[in-house]
Backbone as CSV, one residue per row, in Angstrom:
resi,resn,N_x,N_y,N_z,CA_x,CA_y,CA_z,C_x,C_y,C_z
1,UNK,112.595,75.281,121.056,111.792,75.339,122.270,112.216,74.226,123.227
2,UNK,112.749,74.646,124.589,113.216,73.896,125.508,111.515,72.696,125.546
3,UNK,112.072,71.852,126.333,111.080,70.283,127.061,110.168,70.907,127.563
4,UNK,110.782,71.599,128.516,109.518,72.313,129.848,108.996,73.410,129.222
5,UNK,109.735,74.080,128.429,108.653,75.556,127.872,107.776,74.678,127.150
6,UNK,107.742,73.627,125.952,106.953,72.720,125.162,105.672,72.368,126.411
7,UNK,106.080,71.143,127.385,104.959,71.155,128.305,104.238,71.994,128.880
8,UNK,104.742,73.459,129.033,103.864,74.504,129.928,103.246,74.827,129.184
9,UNK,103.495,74.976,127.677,102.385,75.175,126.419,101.255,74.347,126.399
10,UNK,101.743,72.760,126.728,100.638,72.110,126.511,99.764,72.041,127.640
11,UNK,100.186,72.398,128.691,99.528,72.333,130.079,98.546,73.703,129.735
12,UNK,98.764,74.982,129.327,98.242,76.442,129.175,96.946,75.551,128.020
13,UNK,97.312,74.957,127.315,95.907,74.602,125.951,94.974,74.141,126.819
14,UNK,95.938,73.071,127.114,94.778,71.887,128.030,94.078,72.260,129.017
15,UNK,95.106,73.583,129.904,93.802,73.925,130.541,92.315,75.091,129.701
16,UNK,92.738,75.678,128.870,91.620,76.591,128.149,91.394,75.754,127.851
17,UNK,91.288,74.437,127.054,90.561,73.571,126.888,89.378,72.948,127.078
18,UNK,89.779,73.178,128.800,89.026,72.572,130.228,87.928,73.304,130.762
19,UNK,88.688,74.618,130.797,87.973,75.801,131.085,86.496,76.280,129.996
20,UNK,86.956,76.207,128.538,85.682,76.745,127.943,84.786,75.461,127.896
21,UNK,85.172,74.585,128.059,84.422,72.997,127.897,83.572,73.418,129.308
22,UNK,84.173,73.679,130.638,83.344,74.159,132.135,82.128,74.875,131.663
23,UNK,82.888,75.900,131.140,81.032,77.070,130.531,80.054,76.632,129.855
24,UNK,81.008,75.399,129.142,79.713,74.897,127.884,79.007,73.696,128.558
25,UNK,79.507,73.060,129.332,78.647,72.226,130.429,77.611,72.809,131.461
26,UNK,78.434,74.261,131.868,77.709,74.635,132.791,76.424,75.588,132.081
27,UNK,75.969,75.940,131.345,75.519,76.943,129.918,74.247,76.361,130.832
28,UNK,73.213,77.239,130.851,72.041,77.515,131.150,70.854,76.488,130.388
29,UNK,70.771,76.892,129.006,69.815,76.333,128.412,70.781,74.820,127.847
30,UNK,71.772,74.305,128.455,72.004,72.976,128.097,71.518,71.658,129.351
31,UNK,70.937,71.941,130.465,71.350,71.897,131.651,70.146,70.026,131.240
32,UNK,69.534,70.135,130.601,68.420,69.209,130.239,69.381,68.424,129.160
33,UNK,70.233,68.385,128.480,70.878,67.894,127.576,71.733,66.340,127.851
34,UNK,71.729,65.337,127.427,71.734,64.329,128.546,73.759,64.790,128.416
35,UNK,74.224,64.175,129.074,75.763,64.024,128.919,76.249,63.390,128.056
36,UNK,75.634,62.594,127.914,76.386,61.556,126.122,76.252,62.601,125.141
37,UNK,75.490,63.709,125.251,75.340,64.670,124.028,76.482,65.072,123.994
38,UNK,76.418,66.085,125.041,77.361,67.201,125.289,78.946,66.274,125.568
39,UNK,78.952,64.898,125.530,80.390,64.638,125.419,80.825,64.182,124.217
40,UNK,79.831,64.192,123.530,80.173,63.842,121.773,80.802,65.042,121.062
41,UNK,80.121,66.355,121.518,80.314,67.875,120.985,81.422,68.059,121.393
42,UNK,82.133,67.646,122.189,82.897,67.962,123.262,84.385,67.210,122.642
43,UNK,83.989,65.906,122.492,85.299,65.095,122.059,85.416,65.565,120.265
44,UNK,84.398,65.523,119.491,84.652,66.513,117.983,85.205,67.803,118.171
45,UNK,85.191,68.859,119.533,85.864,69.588,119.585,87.463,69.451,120.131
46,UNK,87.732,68.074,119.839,89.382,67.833,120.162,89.610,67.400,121.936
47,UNK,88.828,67.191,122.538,89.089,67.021,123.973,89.133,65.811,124.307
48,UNK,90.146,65.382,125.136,90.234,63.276,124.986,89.425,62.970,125.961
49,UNK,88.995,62.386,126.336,87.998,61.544,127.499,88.698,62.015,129.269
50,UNK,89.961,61.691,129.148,90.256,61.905,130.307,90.012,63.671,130.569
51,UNK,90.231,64.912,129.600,89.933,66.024,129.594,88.311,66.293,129.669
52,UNK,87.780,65.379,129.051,86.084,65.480,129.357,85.842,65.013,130.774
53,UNK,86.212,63.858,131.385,85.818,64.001,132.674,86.273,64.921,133.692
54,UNK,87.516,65.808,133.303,88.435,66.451,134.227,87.204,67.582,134.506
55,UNK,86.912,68.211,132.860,85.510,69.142,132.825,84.334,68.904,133.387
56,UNK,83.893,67.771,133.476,82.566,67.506,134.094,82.697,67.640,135.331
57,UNK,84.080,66.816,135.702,83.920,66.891,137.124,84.143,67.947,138.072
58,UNK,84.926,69.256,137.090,85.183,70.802,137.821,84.110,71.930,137.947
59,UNK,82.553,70.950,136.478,81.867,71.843,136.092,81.114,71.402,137.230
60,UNK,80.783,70.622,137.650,80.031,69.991,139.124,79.971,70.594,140.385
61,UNK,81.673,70.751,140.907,82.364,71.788,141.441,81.886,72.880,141.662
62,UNK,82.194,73.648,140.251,81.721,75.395,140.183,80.399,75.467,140.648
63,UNK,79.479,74.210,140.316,77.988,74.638,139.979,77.531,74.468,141.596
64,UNK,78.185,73.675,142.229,77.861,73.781,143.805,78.424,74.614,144.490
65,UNK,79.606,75.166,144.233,80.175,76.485,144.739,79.024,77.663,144.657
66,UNK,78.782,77.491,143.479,77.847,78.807,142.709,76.358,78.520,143.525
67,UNK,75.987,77.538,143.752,74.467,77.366,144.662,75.190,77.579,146.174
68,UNK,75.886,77.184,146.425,76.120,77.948,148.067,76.167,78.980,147.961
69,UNK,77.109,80.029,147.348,76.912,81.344,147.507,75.315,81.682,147.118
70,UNK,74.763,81.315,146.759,73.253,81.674,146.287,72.191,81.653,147.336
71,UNK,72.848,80.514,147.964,71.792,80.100,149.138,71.836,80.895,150.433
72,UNK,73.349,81.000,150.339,73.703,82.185,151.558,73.364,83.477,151.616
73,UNK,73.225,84.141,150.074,72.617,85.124,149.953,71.482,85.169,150.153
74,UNK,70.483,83.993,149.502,69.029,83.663,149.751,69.087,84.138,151.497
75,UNK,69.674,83.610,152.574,69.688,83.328,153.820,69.955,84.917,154.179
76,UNK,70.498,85.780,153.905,70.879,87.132,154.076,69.521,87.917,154.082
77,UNK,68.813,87.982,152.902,68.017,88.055,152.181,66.926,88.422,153.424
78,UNK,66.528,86.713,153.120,65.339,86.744,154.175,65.439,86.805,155.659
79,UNK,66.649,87.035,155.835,67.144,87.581,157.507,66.662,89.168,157.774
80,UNK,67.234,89.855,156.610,66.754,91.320,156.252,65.409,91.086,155.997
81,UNK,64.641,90.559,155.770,63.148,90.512,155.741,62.214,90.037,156.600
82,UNK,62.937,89.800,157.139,62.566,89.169,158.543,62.576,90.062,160.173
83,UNK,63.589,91.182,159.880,64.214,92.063,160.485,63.736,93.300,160.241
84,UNK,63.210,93.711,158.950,62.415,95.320,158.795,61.077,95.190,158.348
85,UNK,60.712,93.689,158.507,59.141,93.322,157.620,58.251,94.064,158.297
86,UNK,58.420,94.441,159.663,57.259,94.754,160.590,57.138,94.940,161.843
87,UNK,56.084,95.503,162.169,56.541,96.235,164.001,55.426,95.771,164.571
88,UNK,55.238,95.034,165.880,54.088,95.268,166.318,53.096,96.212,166.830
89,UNK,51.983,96.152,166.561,51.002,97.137,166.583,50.567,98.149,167.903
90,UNK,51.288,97.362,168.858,51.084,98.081,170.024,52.739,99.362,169.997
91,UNK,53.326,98.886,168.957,54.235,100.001,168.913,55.257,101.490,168.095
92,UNK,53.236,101.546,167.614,53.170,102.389,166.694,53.213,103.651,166.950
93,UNK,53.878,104.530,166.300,54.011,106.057,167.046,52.514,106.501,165.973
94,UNK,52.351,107.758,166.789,50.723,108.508,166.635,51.706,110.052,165.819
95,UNK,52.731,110.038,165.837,53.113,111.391,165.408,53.062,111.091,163.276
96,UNK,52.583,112.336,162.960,51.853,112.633,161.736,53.072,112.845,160.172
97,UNK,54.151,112.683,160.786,55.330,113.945,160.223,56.550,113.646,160.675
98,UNK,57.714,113.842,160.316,58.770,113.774,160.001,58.834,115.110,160.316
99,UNK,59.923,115.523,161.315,60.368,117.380,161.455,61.352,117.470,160.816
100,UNK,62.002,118.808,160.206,62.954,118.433,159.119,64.636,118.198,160.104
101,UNK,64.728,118.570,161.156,65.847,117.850,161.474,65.699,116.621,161.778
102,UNK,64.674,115.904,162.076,64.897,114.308,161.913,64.918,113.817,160.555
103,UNK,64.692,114.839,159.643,64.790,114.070,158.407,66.372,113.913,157.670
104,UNK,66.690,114.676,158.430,67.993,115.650,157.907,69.285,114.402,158.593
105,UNK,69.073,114.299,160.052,69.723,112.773,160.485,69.557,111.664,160.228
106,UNK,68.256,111.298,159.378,68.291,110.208,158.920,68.597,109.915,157.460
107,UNK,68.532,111.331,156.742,69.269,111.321,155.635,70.880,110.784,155.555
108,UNK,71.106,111.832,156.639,72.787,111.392,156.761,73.053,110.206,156.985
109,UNK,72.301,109.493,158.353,72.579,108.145,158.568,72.598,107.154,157.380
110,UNK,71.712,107.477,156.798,71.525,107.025,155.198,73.009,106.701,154.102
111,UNK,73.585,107.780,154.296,74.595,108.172,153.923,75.714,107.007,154.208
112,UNK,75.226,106.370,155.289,76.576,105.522,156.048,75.937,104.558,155.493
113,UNK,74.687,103.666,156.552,74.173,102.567,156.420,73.452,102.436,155.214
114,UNK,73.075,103.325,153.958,72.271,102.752,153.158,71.313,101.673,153.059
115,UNK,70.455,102.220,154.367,69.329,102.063,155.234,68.683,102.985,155.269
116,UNK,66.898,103.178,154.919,66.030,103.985,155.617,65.199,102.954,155.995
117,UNK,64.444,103.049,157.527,62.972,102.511,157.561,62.249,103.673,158.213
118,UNK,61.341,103.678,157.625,60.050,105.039,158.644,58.673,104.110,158.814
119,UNK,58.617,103.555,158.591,57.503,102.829,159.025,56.644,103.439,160.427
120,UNK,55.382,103.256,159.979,54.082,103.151,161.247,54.690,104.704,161.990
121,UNK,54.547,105.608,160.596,54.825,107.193,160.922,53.576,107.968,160.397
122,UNK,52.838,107.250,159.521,51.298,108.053,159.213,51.965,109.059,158.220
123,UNK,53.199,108.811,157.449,53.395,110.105,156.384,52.660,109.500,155.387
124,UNK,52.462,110.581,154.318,51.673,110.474,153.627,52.305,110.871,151.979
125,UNK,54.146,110.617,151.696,55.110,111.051,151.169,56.122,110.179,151.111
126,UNK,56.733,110.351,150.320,57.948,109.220,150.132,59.151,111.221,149.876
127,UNK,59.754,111.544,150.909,60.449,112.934,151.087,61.507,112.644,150.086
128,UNK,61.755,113.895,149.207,62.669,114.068,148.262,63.752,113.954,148.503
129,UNK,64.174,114.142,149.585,65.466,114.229,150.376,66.190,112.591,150.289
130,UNK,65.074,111.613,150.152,65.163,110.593,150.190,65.238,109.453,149.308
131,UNK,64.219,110.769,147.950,64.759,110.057,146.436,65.763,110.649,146.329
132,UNK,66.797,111.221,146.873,67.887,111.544,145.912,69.155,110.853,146.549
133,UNK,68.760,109.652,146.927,69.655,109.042,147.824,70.026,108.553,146.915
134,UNK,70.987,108.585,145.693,71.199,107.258,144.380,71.898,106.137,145.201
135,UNK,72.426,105.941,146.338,73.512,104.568,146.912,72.131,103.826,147.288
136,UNK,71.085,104.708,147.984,70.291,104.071,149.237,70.073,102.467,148.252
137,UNK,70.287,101.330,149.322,69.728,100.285,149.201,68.773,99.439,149.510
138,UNK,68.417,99.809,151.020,66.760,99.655,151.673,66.718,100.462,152.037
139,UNK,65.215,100.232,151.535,64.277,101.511,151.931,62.374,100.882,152.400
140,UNK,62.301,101.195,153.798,61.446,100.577,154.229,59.917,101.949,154.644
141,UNK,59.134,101.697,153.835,58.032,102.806,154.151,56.558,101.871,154.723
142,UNK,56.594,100.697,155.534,55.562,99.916,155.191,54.867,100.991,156.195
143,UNK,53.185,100.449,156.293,52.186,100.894,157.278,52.721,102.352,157.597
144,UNK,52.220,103.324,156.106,51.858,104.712,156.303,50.606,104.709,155.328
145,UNK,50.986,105.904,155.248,49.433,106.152,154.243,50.015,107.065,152.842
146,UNK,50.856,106.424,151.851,51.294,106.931,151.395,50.770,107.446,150.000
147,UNK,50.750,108.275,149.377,49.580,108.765,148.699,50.096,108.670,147.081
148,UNK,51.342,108.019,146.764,51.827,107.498,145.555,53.847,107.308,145.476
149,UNK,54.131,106.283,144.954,54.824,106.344,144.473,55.358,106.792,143.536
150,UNK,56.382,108.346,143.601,56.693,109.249,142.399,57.468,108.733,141.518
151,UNK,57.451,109.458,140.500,58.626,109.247,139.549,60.089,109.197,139.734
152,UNK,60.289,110.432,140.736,61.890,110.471,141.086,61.772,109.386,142.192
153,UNK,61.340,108.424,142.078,62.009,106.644,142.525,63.044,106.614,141.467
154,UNK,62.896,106.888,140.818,63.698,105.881,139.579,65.012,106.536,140.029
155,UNK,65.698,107.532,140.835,67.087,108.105,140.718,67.910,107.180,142.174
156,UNK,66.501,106.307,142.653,67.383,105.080,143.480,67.636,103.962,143.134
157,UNK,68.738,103.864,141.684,69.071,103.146,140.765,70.177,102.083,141.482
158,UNK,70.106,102.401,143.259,71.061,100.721,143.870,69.923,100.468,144.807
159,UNK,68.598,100.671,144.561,67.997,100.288,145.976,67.964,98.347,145.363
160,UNK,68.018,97.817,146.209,67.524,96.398,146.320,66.632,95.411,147.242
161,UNK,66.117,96.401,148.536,64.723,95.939,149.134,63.966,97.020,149.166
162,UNK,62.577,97.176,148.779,61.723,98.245,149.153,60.348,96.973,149.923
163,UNK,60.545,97.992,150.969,58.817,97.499,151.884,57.926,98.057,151.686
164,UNK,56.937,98.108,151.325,55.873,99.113,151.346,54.612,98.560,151.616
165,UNK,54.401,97.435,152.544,53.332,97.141,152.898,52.472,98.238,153.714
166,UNK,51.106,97.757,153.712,50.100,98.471,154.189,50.108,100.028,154.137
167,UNK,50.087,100.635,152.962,50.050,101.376,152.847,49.183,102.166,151.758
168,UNK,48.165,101.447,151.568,46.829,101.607,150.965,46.948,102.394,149.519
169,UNK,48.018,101.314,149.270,48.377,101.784,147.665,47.531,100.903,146.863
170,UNK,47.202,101.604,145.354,46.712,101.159,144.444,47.266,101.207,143.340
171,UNK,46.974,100.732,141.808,47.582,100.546,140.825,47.957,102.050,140.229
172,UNK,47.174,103.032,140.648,47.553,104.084,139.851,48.197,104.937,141.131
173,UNK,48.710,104.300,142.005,49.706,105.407,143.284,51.256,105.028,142.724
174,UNK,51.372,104.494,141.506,52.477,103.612,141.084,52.799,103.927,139.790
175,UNK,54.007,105.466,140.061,54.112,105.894,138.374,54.971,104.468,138.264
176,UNK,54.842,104.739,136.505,55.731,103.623,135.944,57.254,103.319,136.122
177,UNK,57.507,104.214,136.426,59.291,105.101,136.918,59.915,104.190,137.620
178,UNK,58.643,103.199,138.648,59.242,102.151,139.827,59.444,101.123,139.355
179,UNK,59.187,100.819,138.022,59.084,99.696,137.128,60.768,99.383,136.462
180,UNK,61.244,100.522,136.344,62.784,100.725,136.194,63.229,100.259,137.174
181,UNK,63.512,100.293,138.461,64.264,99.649,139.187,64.465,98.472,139.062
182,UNK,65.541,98.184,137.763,66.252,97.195,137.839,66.815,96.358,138.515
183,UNK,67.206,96.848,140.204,68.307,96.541,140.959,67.812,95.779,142.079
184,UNK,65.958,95.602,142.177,65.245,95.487,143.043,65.725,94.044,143.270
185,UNK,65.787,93.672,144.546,65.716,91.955,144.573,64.694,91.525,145.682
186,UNK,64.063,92.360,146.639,63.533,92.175,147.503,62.128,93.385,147.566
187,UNK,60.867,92.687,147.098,60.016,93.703,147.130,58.795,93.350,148.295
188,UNK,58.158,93.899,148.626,57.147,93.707,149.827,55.988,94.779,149.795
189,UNK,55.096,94.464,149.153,53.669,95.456,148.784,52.373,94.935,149.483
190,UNK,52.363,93.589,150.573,51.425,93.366,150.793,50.348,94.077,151.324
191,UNK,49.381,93.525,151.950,48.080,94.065,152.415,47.944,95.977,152.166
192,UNK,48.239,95.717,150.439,47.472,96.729,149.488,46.314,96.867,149.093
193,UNK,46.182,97.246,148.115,44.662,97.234,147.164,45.251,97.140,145.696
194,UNK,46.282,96.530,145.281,46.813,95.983,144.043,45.775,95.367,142.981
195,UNK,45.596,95.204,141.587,44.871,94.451,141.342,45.411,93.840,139.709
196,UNK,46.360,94.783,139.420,47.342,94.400,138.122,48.231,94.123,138.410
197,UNK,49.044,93.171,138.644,50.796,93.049,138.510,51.501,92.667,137.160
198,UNK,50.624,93.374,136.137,51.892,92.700,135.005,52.555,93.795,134.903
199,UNK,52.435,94.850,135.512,54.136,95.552,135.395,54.884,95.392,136.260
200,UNK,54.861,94.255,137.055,55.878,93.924,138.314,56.691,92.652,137.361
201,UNK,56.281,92.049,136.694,57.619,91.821,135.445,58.444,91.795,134.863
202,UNK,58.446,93.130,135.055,59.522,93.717,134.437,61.056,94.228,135.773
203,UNK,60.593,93.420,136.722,61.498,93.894,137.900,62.363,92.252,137.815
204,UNK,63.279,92.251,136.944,63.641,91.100,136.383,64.403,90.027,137.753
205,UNK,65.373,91.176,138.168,66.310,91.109,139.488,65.861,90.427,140.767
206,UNK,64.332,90.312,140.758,63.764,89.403,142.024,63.907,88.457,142.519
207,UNK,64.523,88.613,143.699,64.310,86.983,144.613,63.556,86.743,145.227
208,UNK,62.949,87.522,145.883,61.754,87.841,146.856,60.566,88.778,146.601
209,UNK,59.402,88.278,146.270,57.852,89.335,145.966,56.871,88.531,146.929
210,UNK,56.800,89.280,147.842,55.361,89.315,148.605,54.079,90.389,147.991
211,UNK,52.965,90.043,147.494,51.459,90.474,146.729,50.723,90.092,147.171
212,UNK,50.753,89.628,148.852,49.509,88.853,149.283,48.730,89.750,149.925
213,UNK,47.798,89.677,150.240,46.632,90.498,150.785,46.358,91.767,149.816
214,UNK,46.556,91.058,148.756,45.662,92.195,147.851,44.465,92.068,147.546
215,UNK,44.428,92.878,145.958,42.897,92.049,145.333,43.264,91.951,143.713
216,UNK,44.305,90.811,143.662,44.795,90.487,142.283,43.903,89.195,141.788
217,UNK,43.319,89.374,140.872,42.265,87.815,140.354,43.346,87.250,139.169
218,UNK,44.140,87.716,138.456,45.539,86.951,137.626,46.620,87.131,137.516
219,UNK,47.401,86.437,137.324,49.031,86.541,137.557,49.550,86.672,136.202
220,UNK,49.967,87.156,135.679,50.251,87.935,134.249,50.883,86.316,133.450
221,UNK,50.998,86.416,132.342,51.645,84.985,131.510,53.088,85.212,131.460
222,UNK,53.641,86.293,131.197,54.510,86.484,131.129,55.635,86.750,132.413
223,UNK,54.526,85.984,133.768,55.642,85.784,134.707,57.071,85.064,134.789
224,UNK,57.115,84.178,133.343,58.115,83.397,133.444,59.562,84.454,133.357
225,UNK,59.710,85.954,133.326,60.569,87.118,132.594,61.056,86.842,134.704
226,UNK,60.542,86.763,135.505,60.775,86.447,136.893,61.942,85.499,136.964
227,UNK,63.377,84.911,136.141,63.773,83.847,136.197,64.732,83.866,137.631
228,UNK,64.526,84.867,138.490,65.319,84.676,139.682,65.056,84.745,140.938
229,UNK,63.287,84.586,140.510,62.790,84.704,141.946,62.597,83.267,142.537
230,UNK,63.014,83.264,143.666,62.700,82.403,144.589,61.718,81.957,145.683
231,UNK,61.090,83.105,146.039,59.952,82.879,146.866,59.193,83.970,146.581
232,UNK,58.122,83.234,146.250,56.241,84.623,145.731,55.408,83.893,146.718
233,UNK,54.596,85.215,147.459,53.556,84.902,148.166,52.773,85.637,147.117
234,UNK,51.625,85.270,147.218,50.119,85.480,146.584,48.912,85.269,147.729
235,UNK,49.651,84.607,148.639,48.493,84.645,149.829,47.270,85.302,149.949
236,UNK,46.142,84.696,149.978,44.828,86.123,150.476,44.820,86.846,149.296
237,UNK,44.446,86.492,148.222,43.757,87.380,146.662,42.531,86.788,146.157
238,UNK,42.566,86.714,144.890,41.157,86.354,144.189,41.686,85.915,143.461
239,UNK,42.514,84.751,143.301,43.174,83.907,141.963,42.142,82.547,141.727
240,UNK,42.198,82.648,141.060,41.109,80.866,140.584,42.025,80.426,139.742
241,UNK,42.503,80.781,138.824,44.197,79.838,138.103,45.245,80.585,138.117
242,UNK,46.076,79.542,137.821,47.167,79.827,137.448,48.174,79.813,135.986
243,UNK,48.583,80.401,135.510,49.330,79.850,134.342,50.670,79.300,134.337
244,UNK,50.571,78.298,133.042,51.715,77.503,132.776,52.570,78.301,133.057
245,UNK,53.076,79.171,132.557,54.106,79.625,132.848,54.789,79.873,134.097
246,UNK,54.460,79.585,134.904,54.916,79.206,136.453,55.417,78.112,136.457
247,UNK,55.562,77.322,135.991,56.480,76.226,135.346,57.554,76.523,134.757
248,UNK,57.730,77.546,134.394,58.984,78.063,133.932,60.233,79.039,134.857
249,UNK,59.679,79.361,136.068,60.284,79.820,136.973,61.642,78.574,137.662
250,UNK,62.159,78.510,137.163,63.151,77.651,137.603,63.907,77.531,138.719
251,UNK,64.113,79.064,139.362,64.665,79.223,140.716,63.444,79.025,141.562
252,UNK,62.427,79.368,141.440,61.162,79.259,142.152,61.799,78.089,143.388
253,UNK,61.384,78.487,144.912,61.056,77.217,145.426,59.771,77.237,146.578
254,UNK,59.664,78.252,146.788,58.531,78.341,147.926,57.276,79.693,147.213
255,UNK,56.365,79.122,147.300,55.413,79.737,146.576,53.558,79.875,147.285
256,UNK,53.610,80.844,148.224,52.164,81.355,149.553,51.134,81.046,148.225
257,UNK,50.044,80.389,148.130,48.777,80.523,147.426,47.595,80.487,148.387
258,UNK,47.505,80.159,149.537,46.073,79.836,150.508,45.385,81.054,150.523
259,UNK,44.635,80.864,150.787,43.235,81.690,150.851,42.892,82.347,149.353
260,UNK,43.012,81.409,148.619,42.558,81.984,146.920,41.583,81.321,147.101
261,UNK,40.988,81.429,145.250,39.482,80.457,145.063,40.185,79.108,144.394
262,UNK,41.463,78.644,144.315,42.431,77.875,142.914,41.363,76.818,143.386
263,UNK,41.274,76.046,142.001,40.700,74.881,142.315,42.066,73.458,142.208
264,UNK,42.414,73.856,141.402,43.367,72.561,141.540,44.849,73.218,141.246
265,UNK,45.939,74.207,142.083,46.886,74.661,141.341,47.943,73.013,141.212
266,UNK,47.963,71.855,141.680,48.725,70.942,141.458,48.839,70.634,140.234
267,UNK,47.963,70.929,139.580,47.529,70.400,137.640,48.494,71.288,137.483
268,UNK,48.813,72.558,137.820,49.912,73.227,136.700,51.207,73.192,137.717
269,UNK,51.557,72.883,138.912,52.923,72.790,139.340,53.104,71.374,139.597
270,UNK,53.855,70.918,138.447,54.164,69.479,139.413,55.829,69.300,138.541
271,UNK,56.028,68.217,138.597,57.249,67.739,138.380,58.208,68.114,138.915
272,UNK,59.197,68.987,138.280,60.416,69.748,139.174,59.801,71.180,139.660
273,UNK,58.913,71.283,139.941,58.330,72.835,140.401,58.089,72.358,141.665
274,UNK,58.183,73.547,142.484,57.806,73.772,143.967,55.805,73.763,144.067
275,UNK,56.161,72.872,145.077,54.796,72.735,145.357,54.289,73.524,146.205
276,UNK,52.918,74.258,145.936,52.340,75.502,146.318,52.426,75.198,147.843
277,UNK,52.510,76.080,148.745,52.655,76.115,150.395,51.617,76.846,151.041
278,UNK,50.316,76.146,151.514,49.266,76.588,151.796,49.413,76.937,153.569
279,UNK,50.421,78.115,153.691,50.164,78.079,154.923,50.715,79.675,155.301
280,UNK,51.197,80.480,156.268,51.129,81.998,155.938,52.867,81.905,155.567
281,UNK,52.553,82.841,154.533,54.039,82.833,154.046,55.673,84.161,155.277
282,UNK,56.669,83.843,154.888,57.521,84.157,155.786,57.539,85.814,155.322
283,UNK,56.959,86.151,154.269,56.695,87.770,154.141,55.750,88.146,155.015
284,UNK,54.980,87.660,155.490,53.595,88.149,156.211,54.402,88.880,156.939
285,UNK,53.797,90.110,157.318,53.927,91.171,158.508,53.450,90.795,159.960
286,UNK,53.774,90.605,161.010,52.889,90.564,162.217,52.190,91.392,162.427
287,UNK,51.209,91.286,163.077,50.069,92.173,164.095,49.803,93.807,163.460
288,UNK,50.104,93.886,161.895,49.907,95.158,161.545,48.523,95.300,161.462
């Protein structure tokens, strides 16, 4: 074996070396682990000091690379939510219905933009034409009167924002079917008549849940299964506590609680948790 083929060997180790040492620094449930740990594990796994700092200092790197893209998406996010949350009230159409060639162009348009909004249309339907959109990705129905969420939701297996504020839904207008949408990251149900959310739990994919202006009195224990949401309004309910397990939300950073009965939610968020934001949250709808 030539000099230089010998070194490019050792350069190829040293970097896998470097590289699986990056994952095992960067590893989720180590993140609390002090560094003298993880550089003891690290040097028994054959890595010299100067290769341990090369790792720390690339795993540092990745991990701020990896929160900008996060944040920018965060910023996308709530731009789009900011943009189909709501219409003002003086510019609500009075027509009852959807005619089927407007449904038929906005299907298609659908087709392109994987976009629907119908909002402040008084239907009283979520149109089939519209569950069978499998690409659609938003889908905005807020302020109608919609008389349940069906089962064939579940065949819009890429949606990732649904609006459905004010639309005088209740716990049983909500087959379980919507509970599958895995893909959800952006949900918006406010000023409902909600009063269970522990099957909103199971919508693991969340960055964004607005539930305010309901009539929810507890927040399920098992909210901590939420590990990617970033901003929950609860605004305007009937909560008097909260559970620990909101302490476990780790992405958590902005979190609507005002107008509850809480007596003290600071007793259960403090340390590295976001401190509750008693003021109207950036889901609120205008003038609906």
């Amino acid at each position: 074996m030539s000099k230089q083929t010998k070194q490019d060997k050792e350069k190829d180790e040293k970097d896998k070396r470097i590289a699986v040492a990056i994952n095992f620094i960067n590893t989720p449930n180590l993140q609390n682990v002090p560094r003298s740990e993880l550089e003891k594990f690290l040097k028994k796994k054959g890595l010299s000091d100067s290769e341990i700092t090369e790792a720390f200092d690339k795993a540092k790197q990745q991990k701020e690379e990896l929160k900008a893209k996060e944040d920018e998406k965060e910023k996308d996010l709530v731009a789009k939510l900011q943009q189909y949350g709501g219409i003002p009230q003086q510019n609500q159409a009075s027509e009852k219905f959807i005619n089927p060639q407007e449904l038929k162009d906005i299907v298609d348009k659908a087709k392109i933009s994987n976009l629907i909004s119908i909002r402040n249309r008084g239907v009283t339907t979520i149109y089939e034409q519209i569950l069978s959109l499998n690409n659609l990705q938003i889908l905005i129905i807020s302020n109608n009167k919609i008389q349940i969420i069906p089962q064939s939701i579940k065949n819009l297996t890429n949606l990732k924002v649904f609006h459905a504020s004010c639309c005088n839904l209740q716990d049983h207008n909500i087959e379980n079917e919507f509970f599958e949408l895995t893909s959800l990251q952006e949900l918006n149900m406010a000023k409902n008549q909600l009063s269970n959310i522990d099957r909103f739990t199971s919508l693991t994919e969340l960055v964004l849940l607005d539930l305010s202006n309901n009539e929810i009195f507890r927040i399920p224990q098992n909210v901590d299964k939420l590990q990617k949401l970033k901003l929950l309004s609860l605004r305007d309910n009937h909560l008097t506590s909260l559970p620990v397990q909101l302490k476990q939300l780790n992405s958590l950073k902005k979190l609507y609680l005002d107008q509850n009965a809480l007596e003290d939610p600071h007793r259960v968020l403090k340390q590295n948790n976001p401190e509750p934001i008693f003021q109207q949250g950036i889901f609120e709808e205008q003038n609906q």
